[in-house]
C-alpha positions as CSV (number, residue, x, y, z in Angstrom):
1,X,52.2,-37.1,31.7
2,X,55.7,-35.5,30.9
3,X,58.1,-38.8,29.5
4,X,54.9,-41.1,29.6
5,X,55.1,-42.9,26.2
6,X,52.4,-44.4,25.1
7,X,51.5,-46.7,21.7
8,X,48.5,-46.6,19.7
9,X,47.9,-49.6,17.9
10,X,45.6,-48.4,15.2
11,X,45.2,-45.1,13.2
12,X,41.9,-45.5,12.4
13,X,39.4,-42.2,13.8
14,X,39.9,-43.1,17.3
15,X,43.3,-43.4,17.4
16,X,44.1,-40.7,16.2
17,X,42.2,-38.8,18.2
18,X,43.4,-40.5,21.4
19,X,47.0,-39.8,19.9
20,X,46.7,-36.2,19.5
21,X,44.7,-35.8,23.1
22,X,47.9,-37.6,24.5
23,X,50.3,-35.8,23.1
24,X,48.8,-32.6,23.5
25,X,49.0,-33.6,27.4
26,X,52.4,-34.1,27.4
27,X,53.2,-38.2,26.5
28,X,55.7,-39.3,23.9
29,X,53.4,-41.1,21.5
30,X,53.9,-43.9,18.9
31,X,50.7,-45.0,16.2
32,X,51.4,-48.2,15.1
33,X,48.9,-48.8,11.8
34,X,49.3,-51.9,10.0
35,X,48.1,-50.0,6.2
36,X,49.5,-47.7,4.4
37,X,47.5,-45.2,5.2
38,X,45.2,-43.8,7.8
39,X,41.7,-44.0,8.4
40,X,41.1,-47.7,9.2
41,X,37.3,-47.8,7.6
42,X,37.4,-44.3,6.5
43,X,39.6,-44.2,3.3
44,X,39.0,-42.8,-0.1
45,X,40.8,-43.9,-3.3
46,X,40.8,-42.2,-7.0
47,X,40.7,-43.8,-10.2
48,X,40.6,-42.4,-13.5
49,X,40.2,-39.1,-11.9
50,X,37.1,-39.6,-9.9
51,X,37.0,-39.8,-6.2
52,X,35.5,-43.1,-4.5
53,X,35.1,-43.7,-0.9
54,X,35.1,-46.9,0.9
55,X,31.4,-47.4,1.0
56,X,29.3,-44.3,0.9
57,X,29.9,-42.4,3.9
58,X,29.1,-39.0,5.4
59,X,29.9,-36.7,8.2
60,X,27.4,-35.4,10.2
61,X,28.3,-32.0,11.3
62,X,27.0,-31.5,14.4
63,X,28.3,-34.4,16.3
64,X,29.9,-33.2,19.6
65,X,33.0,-35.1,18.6
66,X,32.9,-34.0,15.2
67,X,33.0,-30.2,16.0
68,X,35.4,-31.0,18.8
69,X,37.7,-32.5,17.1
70,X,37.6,-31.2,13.3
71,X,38.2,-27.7,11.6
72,X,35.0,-28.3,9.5
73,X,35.9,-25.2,7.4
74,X,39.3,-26.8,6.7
75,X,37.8,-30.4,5.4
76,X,36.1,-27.7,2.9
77,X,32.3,-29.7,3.0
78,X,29.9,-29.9,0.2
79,X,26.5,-30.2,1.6
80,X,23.6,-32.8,0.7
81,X,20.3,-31.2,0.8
82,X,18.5,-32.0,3.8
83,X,15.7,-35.0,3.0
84,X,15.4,-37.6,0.4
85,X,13.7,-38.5,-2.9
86,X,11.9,-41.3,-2.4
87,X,11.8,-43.5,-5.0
88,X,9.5,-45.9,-6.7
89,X,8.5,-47.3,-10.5
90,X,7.7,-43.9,-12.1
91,X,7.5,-42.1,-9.1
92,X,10.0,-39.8,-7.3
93,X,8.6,-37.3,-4.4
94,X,10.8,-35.0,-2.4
95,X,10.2,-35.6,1.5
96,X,12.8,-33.0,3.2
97,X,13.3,-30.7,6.4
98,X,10.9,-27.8,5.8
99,X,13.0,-26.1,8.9
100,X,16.2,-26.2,6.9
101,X,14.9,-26.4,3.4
102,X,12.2,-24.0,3.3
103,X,12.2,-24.4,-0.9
104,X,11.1,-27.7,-0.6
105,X,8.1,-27.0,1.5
106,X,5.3,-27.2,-0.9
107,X,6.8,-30.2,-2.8
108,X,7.2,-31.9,0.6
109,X,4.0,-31.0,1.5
110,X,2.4,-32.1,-1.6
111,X,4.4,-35.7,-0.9
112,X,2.5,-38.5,-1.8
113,X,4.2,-41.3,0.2
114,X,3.9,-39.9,3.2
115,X,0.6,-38.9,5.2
116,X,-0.2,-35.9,7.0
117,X,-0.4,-37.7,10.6
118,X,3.1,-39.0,9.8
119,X,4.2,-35.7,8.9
120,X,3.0,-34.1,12.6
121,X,3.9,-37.0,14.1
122,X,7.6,-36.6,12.9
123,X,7.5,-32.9,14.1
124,X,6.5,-34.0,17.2
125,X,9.1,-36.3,17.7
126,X,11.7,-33.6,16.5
127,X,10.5,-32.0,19.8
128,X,11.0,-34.6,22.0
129,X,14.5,-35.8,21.0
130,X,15.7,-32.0,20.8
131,X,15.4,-32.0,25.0
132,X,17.9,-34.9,25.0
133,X,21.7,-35.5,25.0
134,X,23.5,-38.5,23.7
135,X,23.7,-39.6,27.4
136,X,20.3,-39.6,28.2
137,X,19.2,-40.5,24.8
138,X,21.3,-44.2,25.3
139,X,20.6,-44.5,28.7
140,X,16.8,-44.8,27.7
141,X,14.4,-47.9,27.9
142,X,15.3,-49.5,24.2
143,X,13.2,-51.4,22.0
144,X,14.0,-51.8,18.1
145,X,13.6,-48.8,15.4
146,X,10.4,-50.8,14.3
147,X,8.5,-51.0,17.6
148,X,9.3,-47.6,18.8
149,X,8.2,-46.2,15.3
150,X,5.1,-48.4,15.7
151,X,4.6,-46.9,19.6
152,X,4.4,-43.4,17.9
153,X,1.6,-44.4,15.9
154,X,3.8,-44.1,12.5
155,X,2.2,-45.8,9.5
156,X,3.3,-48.6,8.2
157,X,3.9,-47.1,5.0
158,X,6.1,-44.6,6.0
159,X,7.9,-46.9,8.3
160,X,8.5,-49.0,5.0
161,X,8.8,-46.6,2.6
162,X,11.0,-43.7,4.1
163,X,12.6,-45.3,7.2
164,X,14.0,-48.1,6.2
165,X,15.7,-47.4,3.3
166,X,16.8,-43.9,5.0
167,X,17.6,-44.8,8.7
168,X,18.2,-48.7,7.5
169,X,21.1,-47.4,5.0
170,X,22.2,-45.3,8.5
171,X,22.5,-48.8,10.4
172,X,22.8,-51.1,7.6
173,X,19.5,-52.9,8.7
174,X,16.8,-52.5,6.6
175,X,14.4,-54.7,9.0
176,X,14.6,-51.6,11.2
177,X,15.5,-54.3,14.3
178,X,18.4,-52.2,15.4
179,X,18.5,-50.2,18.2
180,X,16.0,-47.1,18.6
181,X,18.9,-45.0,20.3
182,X,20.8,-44.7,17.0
183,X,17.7,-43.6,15.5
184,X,17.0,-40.9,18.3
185,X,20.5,-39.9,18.4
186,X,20.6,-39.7,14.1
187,X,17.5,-38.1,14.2
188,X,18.5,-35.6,16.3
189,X,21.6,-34.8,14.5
190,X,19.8,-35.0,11.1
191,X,17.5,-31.9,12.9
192,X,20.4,-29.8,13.3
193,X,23.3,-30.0,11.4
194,X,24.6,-31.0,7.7
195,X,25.3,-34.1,6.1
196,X,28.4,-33.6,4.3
197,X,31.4,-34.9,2.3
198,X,34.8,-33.2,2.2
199,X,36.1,-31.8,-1.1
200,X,38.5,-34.4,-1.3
201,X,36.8,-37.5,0.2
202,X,36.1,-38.8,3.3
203,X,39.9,-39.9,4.1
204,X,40.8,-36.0,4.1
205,X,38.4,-36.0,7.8
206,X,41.5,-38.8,9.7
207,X,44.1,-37.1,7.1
208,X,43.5,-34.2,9.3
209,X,43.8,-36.0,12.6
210,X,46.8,-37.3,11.9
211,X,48.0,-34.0,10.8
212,X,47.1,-33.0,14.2
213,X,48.7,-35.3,16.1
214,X,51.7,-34.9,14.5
215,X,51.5,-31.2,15.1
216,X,51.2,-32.0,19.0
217,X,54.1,-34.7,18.6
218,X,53.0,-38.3,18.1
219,X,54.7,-40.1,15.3
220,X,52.3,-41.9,12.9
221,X,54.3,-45.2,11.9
222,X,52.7,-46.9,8.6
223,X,52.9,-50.2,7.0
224,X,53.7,-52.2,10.4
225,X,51.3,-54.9,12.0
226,X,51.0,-55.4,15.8
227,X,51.6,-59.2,16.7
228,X,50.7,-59.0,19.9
229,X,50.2,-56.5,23.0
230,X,51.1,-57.7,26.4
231,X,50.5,-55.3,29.6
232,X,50.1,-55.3,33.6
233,X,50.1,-52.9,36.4
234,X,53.4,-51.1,35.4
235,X,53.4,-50.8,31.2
236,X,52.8,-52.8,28.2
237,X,54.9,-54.3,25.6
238,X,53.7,-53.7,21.8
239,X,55.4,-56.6,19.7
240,X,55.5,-55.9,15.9
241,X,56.9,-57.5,12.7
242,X,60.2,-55.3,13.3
243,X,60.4,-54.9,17.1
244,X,59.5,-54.7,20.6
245,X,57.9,-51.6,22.3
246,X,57.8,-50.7,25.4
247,X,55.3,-48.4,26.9
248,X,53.7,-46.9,30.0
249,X,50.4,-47.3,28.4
250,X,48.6,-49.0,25.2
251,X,45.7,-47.7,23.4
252,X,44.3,-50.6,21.2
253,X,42.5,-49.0,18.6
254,X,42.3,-51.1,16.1
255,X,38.5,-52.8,14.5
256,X,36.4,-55.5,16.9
257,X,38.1,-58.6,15.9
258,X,41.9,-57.6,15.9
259,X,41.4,-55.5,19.3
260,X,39.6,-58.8,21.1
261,X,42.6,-61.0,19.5
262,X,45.3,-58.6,21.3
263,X,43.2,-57.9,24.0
264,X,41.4,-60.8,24.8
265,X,38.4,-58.9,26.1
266,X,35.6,-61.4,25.5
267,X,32.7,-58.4,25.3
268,X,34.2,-56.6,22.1
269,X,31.1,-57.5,19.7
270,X,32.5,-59.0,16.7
271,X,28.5,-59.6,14.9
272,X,28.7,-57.2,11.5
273,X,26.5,-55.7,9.6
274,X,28.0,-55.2,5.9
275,X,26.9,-54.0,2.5
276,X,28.1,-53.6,-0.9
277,X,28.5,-50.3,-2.7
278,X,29.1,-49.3,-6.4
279,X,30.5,-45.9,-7.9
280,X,29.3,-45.7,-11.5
281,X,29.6,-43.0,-14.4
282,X,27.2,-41.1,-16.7
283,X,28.1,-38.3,-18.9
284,X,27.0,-34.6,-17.9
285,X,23.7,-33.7,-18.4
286,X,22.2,-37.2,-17.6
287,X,18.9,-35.9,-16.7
288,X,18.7,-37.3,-12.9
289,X,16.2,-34.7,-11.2
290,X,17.2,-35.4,-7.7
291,X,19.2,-32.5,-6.9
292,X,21.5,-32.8,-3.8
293,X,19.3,-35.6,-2.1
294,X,19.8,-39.1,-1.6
295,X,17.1,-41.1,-3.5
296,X,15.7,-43.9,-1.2
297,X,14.6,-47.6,-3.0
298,X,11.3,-47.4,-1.4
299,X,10.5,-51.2,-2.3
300,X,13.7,-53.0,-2.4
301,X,17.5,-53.0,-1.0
302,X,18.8,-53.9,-4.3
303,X,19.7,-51.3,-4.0
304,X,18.9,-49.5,-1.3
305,X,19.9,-46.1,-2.0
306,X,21.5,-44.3,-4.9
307,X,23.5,-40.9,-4.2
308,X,24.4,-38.2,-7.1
309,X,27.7,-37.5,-5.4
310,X,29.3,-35.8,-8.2
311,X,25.9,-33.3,-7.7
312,X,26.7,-32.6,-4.1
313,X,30.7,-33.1,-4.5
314,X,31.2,-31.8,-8.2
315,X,35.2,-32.3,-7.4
316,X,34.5,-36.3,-7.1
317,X,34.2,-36.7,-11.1
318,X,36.5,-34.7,-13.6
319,X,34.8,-32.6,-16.0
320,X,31.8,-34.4,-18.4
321,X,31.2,-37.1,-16.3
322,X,28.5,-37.1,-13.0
323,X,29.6,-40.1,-10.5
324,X,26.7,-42.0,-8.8
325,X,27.0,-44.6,-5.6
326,X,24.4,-47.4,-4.8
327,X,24.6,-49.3,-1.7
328,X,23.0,-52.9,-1.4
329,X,22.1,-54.3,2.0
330,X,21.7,-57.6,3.3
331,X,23.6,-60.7,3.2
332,X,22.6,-61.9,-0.4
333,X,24.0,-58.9,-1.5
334,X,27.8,-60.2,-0.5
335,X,27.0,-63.3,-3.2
336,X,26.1,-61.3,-5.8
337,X,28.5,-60.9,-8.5
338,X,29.6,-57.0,-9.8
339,X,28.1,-57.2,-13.0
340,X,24.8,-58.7,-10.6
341,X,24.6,-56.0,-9.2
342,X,25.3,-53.3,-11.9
343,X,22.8,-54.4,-13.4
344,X,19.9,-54.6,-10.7
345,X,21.1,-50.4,-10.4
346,X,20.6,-49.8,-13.8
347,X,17.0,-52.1,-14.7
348,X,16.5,-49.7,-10.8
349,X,17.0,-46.4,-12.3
350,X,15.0,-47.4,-15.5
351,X,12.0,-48.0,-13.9
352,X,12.4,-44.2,-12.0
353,X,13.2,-42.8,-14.9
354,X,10.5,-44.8,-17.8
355,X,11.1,-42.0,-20.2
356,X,15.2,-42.5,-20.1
357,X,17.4,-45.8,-21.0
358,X,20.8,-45.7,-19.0
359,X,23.2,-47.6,-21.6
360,X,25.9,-45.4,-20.8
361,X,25.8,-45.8,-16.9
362,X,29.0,-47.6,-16.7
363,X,30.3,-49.7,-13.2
364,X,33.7,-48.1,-12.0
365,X,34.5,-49.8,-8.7
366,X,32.5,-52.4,-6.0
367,X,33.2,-52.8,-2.6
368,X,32.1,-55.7,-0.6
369,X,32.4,-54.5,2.9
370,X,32.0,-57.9,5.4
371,X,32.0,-55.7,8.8
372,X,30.5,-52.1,8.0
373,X,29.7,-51.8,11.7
374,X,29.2,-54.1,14.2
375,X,25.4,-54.7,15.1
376,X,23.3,-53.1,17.3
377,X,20.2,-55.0,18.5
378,X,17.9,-53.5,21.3
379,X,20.0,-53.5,24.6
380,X,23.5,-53.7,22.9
381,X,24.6,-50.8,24.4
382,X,24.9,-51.8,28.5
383,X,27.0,-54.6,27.2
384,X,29.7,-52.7,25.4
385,X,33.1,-53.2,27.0
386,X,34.6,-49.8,28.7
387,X,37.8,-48.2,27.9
388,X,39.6,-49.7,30.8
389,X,37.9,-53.6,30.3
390,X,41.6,-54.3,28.9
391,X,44.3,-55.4,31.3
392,X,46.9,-53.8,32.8
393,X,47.8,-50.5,31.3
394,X,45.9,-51.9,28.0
395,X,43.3,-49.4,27.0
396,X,40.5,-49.6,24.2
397,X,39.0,-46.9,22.0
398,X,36.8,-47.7,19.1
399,X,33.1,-47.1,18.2
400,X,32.1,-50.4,19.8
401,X,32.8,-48.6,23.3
402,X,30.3,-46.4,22.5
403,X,28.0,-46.8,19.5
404,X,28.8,-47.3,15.7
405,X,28.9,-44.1,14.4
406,X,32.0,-41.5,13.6
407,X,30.8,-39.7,16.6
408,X,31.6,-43.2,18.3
409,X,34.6,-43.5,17.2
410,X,36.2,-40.4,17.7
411,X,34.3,-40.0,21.8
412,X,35.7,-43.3,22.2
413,X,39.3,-42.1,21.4
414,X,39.1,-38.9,23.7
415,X,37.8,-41.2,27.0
416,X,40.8,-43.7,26.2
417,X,43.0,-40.5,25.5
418,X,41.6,-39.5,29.2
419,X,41.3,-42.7,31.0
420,X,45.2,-43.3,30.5
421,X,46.3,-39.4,31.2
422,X,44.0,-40.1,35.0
423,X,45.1,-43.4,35.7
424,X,49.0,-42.3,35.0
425,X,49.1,-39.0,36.9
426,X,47.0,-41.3,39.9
């Protein structure tokens, strides 16, 4: 690929990644990214010296891509414990991994929400996913996360209880009508390896890619919106606010919508699933009793989870103050005002907590996030466009080639990366 050059439109996770695979083969490489910044829907801001992500996010560490294409000790990862607290009015019982959190074992045990069938049947099904790849796993029959729960002979309790507001805050889809691959595949990776959050937020994971690519050569360009991309048979033409590049190759890389607008490729799903999440303060010492874990809503989705980041991450809040996130899910959610929502999180963590008022929890930020990830009903996946659906020498990397995860996103940017490096040395 020696004198190839080749834009990326897009420095989101799998651009980058396609950038730095490029470059490390040999192309001249130009990002085009329309923000200031990298990281498309992974980005992290600070305010009054806490640290707030864009929507609550983790890494999962043992995603193929993820240990492929990150120096995990590098991103410097504080670990959530594995599990949840499952919430209710004055009730909170641990359920976690007795494989990985063997501390936990008599109080998950001892779990009242969950019933001792489920409990086998969920180490059965621990075995049966371990004997599959990500291939197989989406190549599989599919049904929704509901029915194939159901299939197992999982109670409806713990269906309502534990996996929706645990594996429906994973999808966004509390009705648990999503695809049972992402649960398989999750599942799996929850079995294994860590969810995580860098020291510094979740922007420092593409801050690192793009350090990367620069180190193999690519130049990042900031600030700078693609108009339009035009491409056949012998190159493309990249056509921004300040000029025209020409290319051997593209690699769109942008989110659904703007990649089908520059593309025109009709089977980029552009149907979202979207939340709303808030970061709020308490003062040190506020008596939360959850430890590392995420604490799941067991009745409702407002909200649907509430995280003690600043327990898992102490460097996301400065000193005397813990930081707390709470996602909402659903569409009513989006039509709720901030103060709406504040308060259905606080009247929420009075009812766990009967014996504690929270008149110092105190709203820092809200995000409404329209398109999250795009959605993934039962079947989605054989309809998902390939990297090479674009024409001419157009190419597309982004989770929706794959599925919407960060392992996705950053398999989707290598098999771009590699689909242009074949089809130029052909």
């Amino acid at each position: 690929m020696d004198d190839s050059h080749i834009a990326v439109v897009g420095a989101g996770l799998a651009g980058l990644v396609a950038a730095r695979h490029l470059a490390a083969a040999g192309a001249d490489v130009t990002v085009v990214e329309r923000r200031d910044g990298v990281g498309g829907r992974v980005r992290t801001r600070t305010k009054d010296g806490f640290t707030l992500d864009r929507g609550f996010q983790v890494l999962i560490t043992d995603y193929p891509a993820v240990r492929r294409e990150l120096d995990l000790d590098a991103l410097d990862l504080r670990r959530f414990t594995p599990g949840a607290t499952i919430c209710r009015p004055s009730r909170r019982a641990v359920l976690s991994d007795p494989f990985r959190d063997i501390g936990s074992l008599f109080e998950s045990v001892r779990n009242p929400e969950v019933t001792t069938s489920d409990k086998l049947r969920t180490l059965a099904l621990r075995q049966d996913v371990s004997t599959r790849d990500e291939e197989g796993i989406f190549a599989s029959a599919d049904r929704s996360i509901r029915s194939y729960l159901r299939d197992w002979g999982f109670s409806e309790d713990y269906i309502e209880h534990f996996v929706a507001p645990f594996y429906g805050g994973i999808t966004l889809d509390r009705s648990l009508s999503s695809s049972k691959r992402v649960f398989e595949y999750t599942f799996k990776m929850l079995s294994t390896g860590s969810t995580a959050v860098p020291a510094a937020g979740m922007q420092a994971v593409p801050e690192q890619l793009a350090d990367a690519a620069r180190d193999e050569g690519a130049t990042v360009r900031l600030g700078e919106r693609v108009e339009s991309v035009e491409s056949d048979g012998d190159g493309a033409v990249v056509t921004t606010g300040r000029e025209s590049l020409e290319a051997d190759a593209v690699v769109v890389a942008t989110d659904p919508k703007e990649a089908r607008r520059l593309t025109g490729v009709g089977s980029i799903p552009t149907e979202a699933h979207g939340c709303v999440t808030q970061y709020y303060t308490l003062p040190s010492g506020s008596g939360l009793d959850a430890g590392k874990r995420i604490m799941l809503n067991a009745p409702s989705p407002d909200p649907n989870t509430v995280v003690p980041l600043s327990t898992v991450a102490p460097e996301y809040a400065p000193p005397g103050a813990e930081l707390l996130n709470a996602t909402f899910l659903g569409a009513a959610a989006q039509d709720n005002s901030e103060e709406e929502l504040f308060e259905k999180t606080r009247r929420t963590l009075e009812a766990w907590y009967p014996d504690r008022y929270f008149e110092d929890l105190e709203l820092l930020h809200t995000d409404y996030i329209s398109f999250a990830q795009f959605a993934q009903p039962p079947g989605v996946h054989e309809s998902l466009p390939d990297a090479r659906d674009a024409p001419g020498r157009a190419y597309l990397a982004g989770d929706y080639t794959a599925w919407s995860s960060i392992q996705g996103a950053m398999r989707s940017g290598k098999e771009a990366a590699d689909a242009v490096r074949d089809d130029l040395s052909s």
